[in-house]
VEXVEXRO-416523 format. One record per residue (C-alpha): x negated, y, z. Coordinates in steps of 0.25 Angstrom, whole numbers, plus 5000, padded with zeros to 4 digits. Layout:
N
XYZ
...
% end
This chain:
455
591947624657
591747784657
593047794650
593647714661
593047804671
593547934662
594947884660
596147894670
597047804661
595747684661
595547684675
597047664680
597047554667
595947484671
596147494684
597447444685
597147344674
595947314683
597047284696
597947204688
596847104683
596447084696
597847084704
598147004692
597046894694
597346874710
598646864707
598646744698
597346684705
598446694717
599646634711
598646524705
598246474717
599546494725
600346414713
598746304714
599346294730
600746264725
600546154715
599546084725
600646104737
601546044725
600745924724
600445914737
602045904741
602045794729
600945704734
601545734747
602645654742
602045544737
601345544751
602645544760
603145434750
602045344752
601845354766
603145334769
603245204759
601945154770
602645184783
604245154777
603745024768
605045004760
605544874758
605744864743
604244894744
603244884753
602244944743
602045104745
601945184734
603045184725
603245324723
604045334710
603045434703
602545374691
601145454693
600745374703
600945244694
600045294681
598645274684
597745384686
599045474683
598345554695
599445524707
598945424716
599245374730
598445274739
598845204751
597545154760
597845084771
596645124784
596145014791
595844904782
594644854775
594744864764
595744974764
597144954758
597245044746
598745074737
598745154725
599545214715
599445134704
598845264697
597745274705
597245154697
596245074705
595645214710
595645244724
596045384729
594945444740
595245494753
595245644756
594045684766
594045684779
593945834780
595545844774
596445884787
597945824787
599045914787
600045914799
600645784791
599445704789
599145744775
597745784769
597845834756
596645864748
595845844733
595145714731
594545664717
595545554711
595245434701
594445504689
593945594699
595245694695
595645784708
596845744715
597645824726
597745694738
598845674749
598345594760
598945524773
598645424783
599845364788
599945264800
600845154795
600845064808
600744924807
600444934793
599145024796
598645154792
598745224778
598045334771
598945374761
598545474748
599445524736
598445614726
598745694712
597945754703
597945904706
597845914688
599345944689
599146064699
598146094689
598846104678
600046184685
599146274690
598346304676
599746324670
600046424680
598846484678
599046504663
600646564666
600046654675
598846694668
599946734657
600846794664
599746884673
599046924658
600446984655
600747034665
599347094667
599647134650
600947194655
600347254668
599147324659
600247384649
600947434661
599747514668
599147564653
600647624652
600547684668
599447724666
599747804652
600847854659
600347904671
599147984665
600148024655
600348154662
598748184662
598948164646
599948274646
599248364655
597948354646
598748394633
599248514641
597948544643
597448494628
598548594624
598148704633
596648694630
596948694614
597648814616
599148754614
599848794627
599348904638
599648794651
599948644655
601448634654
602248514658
602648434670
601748354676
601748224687
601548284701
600048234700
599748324687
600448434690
599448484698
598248494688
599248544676
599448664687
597948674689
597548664675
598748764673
598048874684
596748854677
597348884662
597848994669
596549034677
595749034665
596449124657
596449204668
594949204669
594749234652
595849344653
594849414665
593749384657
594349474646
594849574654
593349584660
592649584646
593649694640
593349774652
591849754652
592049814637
592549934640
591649954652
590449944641
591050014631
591250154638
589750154642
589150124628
590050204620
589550334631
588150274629
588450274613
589150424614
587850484623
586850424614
587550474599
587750624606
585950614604
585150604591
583850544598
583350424595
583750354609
585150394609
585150314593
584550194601
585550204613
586650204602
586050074592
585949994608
587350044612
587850014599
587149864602
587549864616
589049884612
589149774602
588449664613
589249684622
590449684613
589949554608
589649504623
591049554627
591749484615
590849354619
591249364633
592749374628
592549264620
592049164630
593349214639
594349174627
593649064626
593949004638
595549024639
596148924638
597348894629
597149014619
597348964605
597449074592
598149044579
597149044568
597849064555
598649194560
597249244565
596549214550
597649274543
597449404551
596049404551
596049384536
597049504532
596149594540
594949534535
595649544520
595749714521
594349724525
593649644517
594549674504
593549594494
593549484500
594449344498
594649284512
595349164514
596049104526
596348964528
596948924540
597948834546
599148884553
599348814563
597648824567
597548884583
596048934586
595848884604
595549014607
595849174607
596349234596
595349354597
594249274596
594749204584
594749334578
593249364581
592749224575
593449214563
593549384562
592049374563
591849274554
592649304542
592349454542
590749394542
591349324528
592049434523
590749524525
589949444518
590749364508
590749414493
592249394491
592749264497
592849214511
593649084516
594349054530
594548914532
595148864546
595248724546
595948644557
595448564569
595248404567
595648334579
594548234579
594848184595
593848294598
594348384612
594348514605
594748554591
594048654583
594448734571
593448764560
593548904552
592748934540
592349034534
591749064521
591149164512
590549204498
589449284504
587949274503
587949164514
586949154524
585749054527
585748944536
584548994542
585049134544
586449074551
586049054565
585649214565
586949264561
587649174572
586549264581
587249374587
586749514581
586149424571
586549514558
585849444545
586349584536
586349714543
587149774531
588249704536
589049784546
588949714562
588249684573
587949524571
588949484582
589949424572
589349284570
588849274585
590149314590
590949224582
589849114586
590049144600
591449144602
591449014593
590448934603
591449004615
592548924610
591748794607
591548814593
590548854582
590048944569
589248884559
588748954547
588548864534
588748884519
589848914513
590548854501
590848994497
589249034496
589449114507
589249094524
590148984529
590549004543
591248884552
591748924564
592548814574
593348844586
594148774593
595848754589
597048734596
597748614592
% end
């Protein structure tokens, strides 16, 4: 039920499934009992017949016979065939009584009181025949002169209307459950296309997201068109706000920078103790706010949309710069080339940068980059993994969450600040990924990293 109420496709399927039950249903409940009326009128007519016939053998007595009720229908000579006339004659005691042969020795009843004649003197009604089986009755008193007065009654069973009307109950509820079959394939295909259009417009944005296309592009119905322009201006609008964002952060740098590097000047011109702390602090001072600066840099990137970065072009240039400084060391890239990283390249640069210079300074000959593809599990977003390994001394499991800590350096006779790992964590988490630190295979300091890709 809460898909149903998520879903735009469900509620116009349901609904309109919902609508063709129901108009469905009345109309056969309808055309049932409008084709019930017409078989009864039918029978009606027919007894009517049978009724005209015998009245008029009573007020016309032929002379071949001046019996009534020779019809010609062979119903009414079977017995219990369930056709029947009798002619009573009013006014005698006992009263004269002719039947049908098939009413055999029964009598037919009188219809109540309470049954009105039409304009022609007729009542028509149901009474219970011999073997107390419904019968629809005809029924007329007819003024015969000197002969006396006649109540005349033709009856039928109403099992032949029955039947007519249950076998065009079952060719109706066939044809109505095809139609309804056919009228449900129609709207599952309306509905499909119709909504197609919403389909195309979230690929655009799927596409744009991922980092494949900068913009909606495409024509789109009249009722669409609209929010693909919005969603457009808002694409648009945000780029706009991360490129102010930069522009902000680069000048706040430079507006920093002047004053500590005046700061830094003034206080190395002195020997004195202060002047050697106001140069360690400064020195501190600069390197927070260039981490702060970069993190806020981060977060700005982070945010564009539709940025994507080739990773194996990036690798490959990392790893010939990495391969003249660190000279004695075997670093291996393995990348695919069609990998895109959903984000700036720059930043790229600073996790992956940060991370194999970590391996290099520590490895004792070998390190190893491994990039392994995305698999598209169904999830909404796709996440590249890059690994990273080394022969070095390793690291604890107990001394890993203090080199994620910025300023958190576990050997001071390594050149830095701490800020590598925190920074690369940070900017990691910024784009909805990760760092974890665990063994590696090499017996040195495994590092994962996972960000998000461009499919």
């Amino acid at each position: 039920m809460r898909a149903f109420s998520r879903s735009i496709a469900a509620r116009l399927f349901w609904s309109a499934v919902i609508a063709c039950v129901f108009v469905l249903t009345l109309a056969g409940l309808a055309l049932t009992a409008l084709y019930r009326q017409t078989a009864q009128v039918a029978l009606d007519e027919q007894l009517n017949i049978y009724l005209s016939a015998l009245v008029s053998d009573l007020v016309n007595p032929r002379e071949d016979n001046n019996e009534p009720g020779q019809l010609g229908a062979p119903q009414f000579e079977l017995a219990l065939s369930g056709w029947y006339w009798q002619i009573t004659k009013v006014g005698t005691m006992p009263p004269e009584i002719r039947t049908s042969r098939s009413l055999f020795a029964s009598y037919l009843p009188r219809l109540p009181d309470s049954v009105e004649p039409d304009s022609a003197g007729r009542r028509r009604g149901e009474i219970a025949g011999p073997e107390n089986k419904p019968l629809r009755m005809l029924e007329r008193q007819i003024d015969a002169g000197d002969q006396g007065r006649y109540v005349v009654q033709v009856a039928a069973t109403t099992a032949s209307v029955e039947r007519q009307v249950s076998q065009f109950d079952w060719a109706l509820g066939v044809t109505f459950f095809t139609l309804a079959l056919l009228l449900v394939a129609a709207m599952a295909a309306q509905a499909r296309y119709g909504l197609r259009p919403l389909l195309a417009l979230r690929s655009d944005v799927m596409a744009v997201r991922r980092g494949q296309a900068d913009r909606i592009t495409g024509e789109f119905p009249t009722e669409i068109a609209p929010l693909a322009a919005e969603l457009n201006l808002l694409i648009a609008t945000n780029r706009e706000i991360v490129e102010r964002a930069r522009t902000q952060v680069g000048n706040l740098a430079h507006a920093l920078k002047t004053p500590l590097s005046v700061i830094v000047n003034e206080a190395e011109a002195e020997t004195n103790p202060l002047a050697e702390k106001v140069v360690e602090q400064a020195q501190v001072m600069r390197h927070q706010v260039a981490f702060y600066l970069d993190r806020a840099r981060a977060a700005a990137r982070a945010g564009a949309i539709g940025v994507a970065t080739p990773v194996a072009p990036a690798l490959a240039a990392m790893a010939r710069a990495f391969a003249k400084i660190y000279a004695r060391i075997d670093l291996s890239v393995d990348c695919p080339q069609d990998l895109r990283f959903l984000g700036e390249k720059q930043d790229f640069d600073d996790m992956l940068g940060n991370l194999v210079d970590n391996g290099c300074k520590w490895a004792c000959g070998e390190v190893r980059v491994v990039v392994e593809p995305p698999v598209d599990a169904g999830a909404e977003r796709l996440f590249l993994r890059a690994i990273i390994d080394d022969d070095g001394p390793g690291l604890a499991p107990d001394r890993r969450a203090e080199a994620l800590r910025r300023g958190g350096r576990l050997d001071e006779s390594k050149p830095g600040f701490g800020l590598g790992l925190s920074i690369v964590k940070e900017l990691a988490e910024a784009y909805g990924g990760r760092l974890e630190l665990t063994d590696s295979p090499l017996g040195g300091l495994r590092a994962v990293l996972l960000l998000p890709a461009a499919a």
